[in-house]
MIFI-977074 format. One record per residue: residue in three letters; x negated, y, z negated of N, C-alpha, C, O in turn; residue number from 0. Coordinates in Angstrom, 3 decimals. Layout:
BEGIN
<r res="ALA" n_x="X" n_y="Y" n_z="Z" ca_x="X" ca_y="Y" ca_z="Z" c_x="X" c_y="Y" c_z="Z" o_x="X" o_y="Y" o_z="Z" n="NUM"/>
...
END
This chain:
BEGIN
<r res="UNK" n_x="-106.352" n_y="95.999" n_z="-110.862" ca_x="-106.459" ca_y="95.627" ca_z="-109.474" c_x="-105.664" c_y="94.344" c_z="-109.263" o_x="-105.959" o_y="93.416" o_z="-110.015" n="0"/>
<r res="UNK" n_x="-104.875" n_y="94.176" n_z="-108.524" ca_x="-103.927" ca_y="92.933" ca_z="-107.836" c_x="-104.371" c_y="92.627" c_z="-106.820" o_x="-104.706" o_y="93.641" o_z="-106.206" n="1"/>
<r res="UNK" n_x="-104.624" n_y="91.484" n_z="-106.129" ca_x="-105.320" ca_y="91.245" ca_z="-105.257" c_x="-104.020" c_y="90.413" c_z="-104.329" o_x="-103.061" o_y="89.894" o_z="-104.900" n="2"/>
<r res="UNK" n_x="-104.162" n_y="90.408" n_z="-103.156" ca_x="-103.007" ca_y="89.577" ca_z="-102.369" c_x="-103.560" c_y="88.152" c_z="-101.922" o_x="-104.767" o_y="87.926" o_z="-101.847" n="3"/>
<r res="UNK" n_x="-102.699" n_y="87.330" n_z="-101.667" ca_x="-102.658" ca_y="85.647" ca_z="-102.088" c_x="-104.058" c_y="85.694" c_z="-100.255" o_x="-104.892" o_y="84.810" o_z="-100.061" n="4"/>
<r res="UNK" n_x="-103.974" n_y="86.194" n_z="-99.869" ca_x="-104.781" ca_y="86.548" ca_z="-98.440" c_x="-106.465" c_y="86.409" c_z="-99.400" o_x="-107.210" o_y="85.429" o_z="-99.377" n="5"/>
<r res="UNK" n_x="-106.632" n_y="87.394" n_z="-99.982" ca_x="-107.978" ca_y="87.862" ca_z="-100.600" c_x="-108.215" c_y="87.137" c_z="-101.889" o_x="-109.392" o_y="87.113" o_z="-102.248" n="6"/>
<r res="UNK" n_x="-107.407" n_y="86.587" n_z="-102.600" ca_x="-107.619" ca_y="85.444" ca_z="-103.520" c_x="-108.365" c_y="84.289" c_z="-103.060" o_x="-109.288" o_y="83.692" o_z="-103.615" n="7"/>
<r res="UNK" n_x="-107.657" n_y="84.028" n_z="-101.664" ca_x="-108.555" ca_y="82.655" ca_z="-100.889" c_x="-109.747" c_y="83.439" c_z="-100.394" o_x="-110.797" o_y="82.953" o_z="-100.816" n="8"/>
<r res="UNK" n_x="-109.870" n_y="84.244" n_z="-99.816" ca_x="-111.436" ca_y="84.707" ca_z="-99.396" c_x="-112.166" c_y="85.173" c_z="-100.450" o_x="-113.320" o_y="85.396" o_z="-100.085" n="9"/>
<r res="UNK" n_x="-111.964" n_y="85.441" n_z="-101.726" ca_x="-112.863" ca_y="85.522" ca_z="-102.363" c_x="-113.057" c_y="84.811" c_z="-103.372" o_x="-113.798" o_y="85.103" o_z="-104.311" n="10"/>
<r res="UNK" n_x="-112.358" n_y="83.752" n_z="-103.245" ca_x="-112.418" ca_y="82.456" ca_z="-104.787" c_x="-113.532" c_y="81.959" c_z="-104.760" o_x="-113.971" o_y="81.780" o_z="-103.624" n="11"/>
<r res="UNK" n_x="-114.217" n_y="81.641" n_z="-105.644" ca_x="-113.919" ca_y="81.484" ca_z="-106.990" c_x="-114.581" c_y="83.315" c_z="-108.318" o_x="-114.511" o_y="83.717" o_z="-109.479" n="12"/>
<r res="UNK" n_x="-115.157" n_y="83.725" n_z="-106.891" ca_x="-115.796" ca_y="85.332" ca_z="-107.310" c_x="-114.678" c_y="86.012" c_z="-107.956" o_x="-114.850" o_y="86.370" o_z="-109.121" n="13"/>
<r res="UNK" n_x="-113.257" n_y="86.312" n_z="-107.232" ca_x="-112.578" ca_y="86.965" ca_z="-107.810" c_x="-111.940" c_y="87.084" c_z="-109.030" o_x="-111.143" o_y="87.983" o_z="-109.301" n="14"/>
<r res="UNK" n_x="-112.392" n_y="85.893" n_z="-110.018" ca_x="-112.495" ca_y="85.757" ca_z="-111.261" c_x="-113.449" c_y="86.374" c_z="-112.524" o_x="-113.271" o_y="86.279" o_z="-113.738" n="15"/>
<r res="UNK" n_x="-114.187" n_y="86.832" n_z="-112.003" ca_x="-115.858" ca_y="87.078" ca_z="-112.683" c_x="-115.497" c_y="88.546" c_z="-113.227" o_x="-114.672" o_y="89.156" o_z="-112.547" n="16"/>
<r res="UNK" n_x="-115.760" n_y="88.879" n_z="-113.812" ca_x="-115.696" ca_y="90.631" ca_z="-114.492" c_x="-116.225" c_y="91.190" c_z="-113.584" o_x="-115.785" o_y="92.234" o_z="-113.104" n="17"/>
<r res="UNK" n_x="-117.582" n_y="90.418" n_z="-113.060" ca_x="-118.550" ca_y="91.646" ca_z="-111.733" c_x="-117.893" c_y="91.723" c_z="-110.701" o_x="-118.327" o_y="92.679" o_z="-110.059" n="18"/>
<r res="UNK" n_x="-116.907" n_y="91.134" n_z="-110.077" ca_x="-115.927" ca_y="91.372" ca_z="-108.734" c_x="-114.961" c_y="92.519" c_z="-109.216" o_x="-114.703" o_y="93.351" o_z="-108.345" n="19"/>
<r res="UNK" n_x="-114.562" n_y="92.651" n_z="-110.066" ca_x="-114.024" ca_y="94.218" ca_z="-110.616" c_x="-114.576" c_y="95.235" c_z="-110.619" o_x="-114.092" o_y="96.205" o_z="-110.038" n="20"/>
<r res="UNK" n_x="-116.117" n_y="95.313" n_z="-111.486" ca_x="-116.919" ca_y="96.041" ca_z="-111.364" c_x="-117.812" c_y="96.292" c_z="-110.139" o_x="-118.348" o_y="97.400" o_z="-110.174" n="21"/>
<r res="UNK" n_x="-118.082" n_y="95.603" n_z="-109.152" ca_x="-117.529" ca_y="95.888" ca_z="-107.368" c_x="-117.155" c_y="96.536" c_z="-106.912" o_x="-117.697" o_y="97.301" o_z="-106.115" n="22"/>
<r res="UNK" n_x="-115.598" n_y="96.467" n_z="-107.378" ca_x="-114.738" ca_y="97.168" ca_z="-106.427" c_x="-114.515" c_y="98.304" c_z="-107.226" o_x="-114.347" o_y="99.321" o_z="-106.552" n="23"/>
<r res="UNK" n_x="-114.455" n_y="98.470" n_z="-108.518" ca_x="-114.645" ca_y="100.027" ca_z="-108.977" c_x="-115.755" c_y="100.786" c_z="-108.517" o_x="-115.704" o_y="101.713" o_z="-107.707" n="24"/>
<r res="UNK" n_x="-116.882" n_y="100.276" n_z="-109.157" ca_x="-117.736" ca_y="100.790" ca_z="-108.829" c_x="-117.920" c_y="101.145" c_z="-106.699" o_x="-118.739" o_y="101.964" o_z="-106.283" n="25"/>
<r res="UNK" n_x="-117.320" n_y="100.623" n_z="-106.081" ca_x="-117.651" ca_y="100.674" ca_z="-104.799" c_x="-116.677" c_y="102.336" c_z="-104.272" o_x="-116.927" o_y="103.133" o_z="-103.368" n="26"/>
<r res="UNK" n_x="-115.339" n_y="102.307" n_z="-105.509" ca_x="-114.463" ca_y="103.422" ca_z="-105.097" c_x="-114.821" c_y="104.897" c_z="-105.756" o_x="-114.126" o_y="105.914" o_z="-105.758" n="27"/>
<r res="UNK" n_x="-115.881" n_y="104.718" n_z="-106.208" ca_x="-116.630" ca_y="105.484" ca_z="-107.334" c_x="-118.149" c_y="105.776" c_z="-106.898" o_x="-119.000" o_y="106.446" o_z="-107.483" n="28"/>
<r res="UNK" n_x="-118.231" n_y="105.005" n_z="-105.582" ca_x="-119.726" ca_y="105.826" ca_z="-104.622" c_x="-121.028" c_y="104.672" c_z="-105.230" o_x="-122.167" o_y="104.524" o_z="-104.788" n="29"/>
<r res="UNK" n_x="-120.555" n_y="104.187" n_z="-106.034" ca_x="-121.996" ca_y="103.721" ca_z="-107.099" c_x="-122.522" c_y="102.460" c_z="-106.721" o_x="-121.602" o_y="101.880" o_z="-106.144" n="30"/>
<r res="UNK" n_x="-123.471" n_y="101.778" n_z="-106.747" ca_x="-123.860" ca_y="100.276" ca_z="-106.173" c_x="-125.126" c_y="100.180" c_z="-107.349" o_x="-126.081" o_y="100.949" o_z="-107.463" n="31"/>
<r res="UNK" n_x="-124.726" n_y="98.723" n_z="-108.347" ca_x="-125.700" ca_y="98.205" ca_z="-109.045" c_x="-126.864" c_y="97.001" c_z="-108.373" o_x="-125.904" o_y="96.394" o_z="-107.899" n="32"/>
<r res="UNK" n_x="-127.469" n_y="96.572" n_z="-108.149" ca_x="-128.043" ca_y="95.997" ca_z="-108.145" c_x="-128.457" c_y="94.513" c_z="-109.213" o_x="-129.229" o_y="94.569" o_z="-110.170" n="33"/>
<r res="UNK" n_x="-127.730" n_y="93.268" n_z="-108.748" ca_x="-127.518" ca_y="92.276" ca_z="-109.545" c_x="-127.562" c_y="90.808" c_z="-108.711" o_x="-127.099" o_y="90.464" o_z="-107.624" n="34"/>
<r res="UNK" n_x="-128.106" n_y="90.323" n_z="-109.434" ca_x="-128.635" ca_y="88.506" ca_z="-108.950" c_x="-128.073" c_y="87.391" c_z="-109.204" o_x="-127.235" o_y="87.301" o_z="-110.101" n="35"/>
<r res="UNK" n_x="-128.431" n_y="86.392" n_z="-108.479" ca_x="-127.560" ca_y="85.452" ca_z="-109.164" c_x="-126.037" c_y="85.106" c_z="-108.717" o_x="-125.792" o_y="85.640" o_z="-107.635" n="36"/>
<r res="UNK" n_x="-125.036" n_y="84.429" n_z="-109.194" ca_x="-123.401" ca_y="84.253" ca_z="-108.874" c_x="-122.856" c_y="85.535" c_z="-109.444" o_x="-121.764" o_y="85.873" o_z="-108.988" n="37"/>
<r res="UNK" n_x="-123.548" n_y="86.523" n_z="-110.594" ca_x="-122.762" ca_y="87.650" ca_z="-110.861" c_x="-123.067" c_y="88.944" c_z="-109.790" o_x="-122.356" o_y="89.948" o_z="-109.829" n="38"/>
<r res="UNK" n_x="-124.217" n_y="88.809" n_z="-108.818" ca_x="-124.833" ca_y="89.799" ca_z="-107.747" c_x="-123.645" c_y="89.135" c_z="-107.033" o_x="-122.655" o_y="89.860" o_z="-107.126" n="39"/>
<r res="UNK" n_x="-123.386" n_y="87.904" n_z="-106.294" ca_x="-122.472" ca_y="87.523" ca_z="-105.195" c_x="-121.170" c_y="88.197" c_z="-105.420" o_x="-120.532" o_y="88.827" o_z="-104.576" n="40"/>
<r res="UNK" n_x="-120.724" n_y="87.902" n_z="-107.171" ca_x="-119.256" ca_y="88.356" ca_z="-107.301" c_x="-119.016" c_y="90.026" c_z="-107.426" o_x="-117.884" o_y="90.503" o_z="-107.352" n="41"/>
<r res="UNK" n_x="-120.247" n_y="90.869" n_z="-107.630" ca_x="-120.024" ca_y="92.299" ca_z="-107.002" c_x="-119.567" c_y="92.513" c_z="-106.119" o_x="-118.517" o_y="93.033" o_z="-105.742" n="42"/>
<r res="UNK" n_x="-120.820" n_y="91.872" n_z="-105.512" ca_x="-121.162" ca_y="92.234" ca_z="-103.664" c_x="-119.573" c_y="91.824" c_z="-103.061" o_x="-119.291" o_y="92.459" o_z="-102.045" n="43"/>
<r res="UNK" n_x="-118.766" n_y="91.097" n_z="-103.420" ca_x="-117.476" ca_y="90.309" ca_z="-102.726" c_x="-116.504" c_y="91.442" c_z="-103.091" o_x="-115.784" o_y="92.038" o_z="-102.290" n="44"/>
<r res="UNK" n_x="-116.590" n_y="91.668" n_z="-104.500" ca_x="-115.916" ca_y="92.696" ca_z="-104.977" c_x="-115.833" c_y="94.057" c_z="-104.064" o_x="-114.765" o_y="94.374" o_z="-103.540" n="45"/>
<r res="UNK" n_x="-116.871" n_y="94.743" n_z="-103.925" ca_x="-117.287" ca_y="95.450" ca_z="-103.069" c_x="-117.088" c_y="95.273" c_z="-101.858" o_x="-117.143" o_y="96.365" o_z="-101.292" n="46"/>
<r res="UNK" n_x="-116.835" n_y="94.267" n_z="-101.003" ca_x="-116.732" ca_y="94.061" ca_z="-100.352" c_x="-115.513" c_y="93.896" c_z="-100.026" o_x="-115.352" o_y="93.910" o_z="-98.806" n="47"/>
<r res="UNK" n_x="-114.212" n_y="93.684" n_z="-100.875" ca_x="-112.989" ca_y="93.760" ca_z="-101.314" c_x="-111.994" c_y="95.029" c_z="-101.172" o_x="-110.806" o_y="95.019" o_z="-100.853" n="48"/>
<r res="UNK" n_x="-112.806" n_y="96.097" n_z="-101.496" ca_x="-112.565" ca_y="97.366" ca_z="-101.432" c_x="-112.925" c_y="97.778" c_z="-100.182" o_x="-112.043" o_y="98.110" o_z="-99.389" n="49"/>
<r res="UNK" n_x="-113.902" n_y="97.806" n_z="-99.922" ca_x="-114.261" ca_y="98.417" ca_z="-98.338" c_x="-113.404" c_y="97.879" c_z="-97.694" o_x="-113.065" o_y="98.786" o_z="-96.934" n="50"/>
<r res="UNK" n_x="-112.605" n_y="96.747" n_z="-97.377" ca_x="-111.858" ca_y="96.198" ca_z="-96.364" c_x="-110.277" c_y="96.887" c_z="-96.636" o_x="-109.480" o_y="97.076" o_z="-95.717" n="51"/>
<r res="UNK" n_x="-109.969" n_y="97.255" n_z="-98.243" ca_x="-108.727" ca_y="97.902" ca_z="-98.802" c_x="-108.703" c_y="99.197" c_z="-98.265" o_x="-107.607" o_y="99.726" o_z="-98.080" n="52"/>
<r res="UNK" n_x="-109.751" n_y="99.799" n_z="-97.982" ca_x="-110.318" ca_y="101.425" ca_z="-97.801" c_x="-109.809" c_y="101.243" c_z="-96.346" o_x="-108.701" o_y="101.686" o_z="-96.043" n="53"/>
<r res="UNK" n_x="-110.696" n_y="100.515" n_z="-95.310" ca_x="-110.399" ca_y="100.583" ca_z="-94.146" c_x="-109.047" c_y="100.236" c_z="-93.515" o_x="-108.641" o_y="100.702" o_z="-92.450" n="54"/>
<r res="UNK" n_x="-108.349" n_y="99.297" n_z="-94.353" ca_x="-106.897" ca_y="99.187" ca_z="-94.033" c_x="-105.876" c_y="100.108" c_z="-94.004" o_x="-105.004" o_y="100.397" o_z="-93.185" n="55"/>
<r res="UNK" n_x="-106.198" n_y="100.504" n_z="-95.108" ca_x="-105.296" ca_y="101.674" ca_z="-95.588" c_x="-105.771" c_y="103.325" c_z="-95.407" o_x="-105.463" o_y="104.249" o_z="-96.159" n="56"/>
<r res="UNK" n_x="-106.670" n_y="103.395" n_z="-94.093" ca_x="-107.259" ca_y="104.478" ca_z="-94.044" c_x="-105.757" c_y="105.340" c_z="-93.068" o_x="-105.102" o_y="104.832" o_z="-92.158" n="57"/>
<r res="UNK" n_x="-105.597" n_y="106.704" n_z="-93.662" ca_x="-104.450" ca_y="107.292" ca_z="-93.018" c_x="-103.361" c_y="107.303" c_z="-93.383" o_x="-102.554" o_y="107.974" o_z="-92.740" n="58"/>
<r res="UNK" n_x="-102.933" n_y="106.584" n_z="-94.524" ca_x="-101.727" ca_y="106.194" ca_z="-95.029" c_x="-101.465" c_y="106.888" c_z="-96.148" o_x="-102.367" o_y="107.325" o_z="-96.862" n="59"/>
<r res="UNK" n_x="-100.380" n_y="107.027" n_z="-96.362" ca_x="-99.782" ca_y="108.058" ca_z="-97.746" c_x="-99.886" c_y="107.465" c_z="-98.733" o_x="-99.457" o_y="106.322" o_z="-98.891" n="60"/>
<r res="UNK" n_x="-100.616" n_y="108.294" n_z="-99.778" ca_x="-101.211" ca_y="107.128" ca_z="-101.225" c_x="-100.468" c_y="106.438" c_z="-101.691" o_x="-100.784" o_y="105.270" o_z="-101.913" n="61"/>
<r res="UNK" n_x="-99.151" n_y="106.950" n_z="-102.018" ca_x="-98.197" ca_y="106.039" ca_z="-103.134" c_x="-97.791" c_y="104.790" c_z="-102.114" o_x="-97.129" o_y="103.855" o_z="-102.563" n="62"/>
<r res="UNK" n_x="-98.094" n_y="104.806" n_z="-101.121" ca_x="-97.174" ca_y="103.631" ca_z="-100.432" c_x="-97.911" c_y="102.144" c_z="-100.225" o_x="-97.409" o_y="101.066" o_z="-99.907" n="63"/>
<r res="UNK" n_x="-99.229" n_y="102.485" n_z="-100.514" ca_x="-99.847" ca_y="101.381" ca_z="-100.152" c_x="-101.355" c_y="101.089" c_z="-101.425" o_x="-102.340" o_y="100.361" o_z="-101.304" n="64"/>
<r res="UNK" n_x="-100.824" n_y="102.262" n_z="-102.872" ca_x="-101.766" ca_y="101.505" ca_z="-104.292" c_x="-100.635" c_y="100.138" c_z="-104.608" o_x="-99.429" o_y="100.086" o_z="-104.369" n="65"/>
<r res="UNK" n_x="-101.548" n_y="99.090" n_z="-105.234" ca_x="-101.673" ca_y="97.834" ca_z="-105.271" c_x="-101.997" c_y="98.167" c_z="-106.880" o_x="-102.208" o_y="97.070" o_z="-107.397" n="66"/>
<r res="UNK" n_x="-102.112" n_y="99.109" n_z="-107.783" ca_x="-103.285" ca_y="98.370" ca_z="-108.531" c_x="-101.756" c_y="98.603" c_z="-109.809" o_x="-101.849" o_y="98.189" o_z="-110.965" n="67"/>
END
């Protein structure tokens, strides 16, 4: 996952954490863990990362707009 210099600042210092990956996989993959703490926040951002990638790019031809 590559993230753009846009979503680096909205999700710093989370977008560092292993659980902001596991977020956004897990979010493109239907699945939601349940987790506490700064590693629950850096999901949830993660996740929250993707849903905003999903909705951007809703309609668009795949190869033109994967990032990863």
């Amino acid at each position: 996952m590559e993230l753009s210099q846009a979503e680096i600042e909205r999700y710093a210092p989370y977008h560092t954490f292993p659980e902001f990956a596991e977020g956004y996989a897990d979010y493109n993959d239907c699945r939601y863990r349940e987790l506490h703490d700064v590693a629950g926040q850096a999901y949830d951002r993660g996740a929250e990362c993707a849903m905003r990638f999903a909705r951007a790019t809703a309609g668009r031809e795949w190869p033109r707009y994967i990032r990863t």
